[in-house]
N, C-alpha and C positions, 0 to 999 in steps of 0.2 A: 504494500500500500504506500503511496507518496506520502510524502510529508510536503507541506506546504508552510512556506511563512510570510507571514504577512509584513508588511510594509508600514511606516511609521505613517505614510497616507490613507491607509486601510485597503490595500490593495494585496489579495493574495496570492503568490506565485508558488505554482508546481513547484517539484523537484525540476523538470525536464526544461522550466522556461531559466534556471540558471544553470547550465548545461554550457561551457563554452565553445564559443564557435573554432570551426578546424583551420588549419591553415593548409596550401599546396602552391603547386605551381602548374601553370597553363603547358600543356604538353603537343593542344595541337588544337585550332580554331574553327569554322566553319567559316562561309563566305557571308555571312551577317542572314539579316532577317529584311523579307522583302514588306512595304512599306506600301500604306493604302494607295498609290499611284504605282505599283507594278515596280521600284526602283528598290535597287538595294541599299538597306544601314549597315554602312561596314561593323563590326564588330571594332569595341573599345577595348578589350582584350589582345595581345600579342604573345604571342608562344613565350614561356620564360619569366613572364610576368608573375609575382608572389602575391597570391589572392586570399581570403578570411570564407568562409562560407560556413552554414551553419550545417549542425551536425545530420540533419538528416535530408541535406539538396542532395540531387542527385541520383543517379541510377550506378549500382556496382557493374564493374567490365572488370575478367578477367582475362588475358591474353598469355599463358603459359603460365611465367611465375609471375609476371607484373600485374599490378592493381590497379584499375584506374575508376574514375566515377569519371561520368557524361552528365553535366549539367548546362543549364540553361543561361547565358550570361544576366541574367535578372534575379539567377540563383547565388550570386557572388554579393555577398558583401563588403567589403572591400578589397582594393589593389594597394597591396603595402609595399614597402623596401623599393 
């Protein structure tokens, strides 16, 4: 069962909403998202880039021994370093 605690505002938080967000790195982009006039938004993201996302964005991909999650760039919280 969670624990939850409350907030000195009286606001009560899960276990799961203080849960720290992950950190990784961009491994490889997509050609952005195409945009109500047919045109494409490139993507703000660049391969190599060190990004925050929370801990349950994302889809798991495994490719032999390497890990990778496929998320959405809306699923990134921030671009750090």
């Amino acid at each position: 069962m969670e624990q939850e605690t409350q907030t000195r505002g009286g606001i009560l938080l899960p276990d799961t909403a203080k849960e720290k967000p992950q950190e990784g790195e961009v491994v490889a982009v997509g050609p952005g998202r195409p945009s109500d006039d047919g045109t494409r938004i490139p993507m703000e993201l660049s391969v190599g880039d060190k990004v925050i996302y929370s801990k349950y964005a994302g889809t798991e991909y495994e490719d032999g021994d390497e890990e990778y999650l496929i998320m959405r760039e809306s699923d990134v919280l921030a671009k750090i370093g």
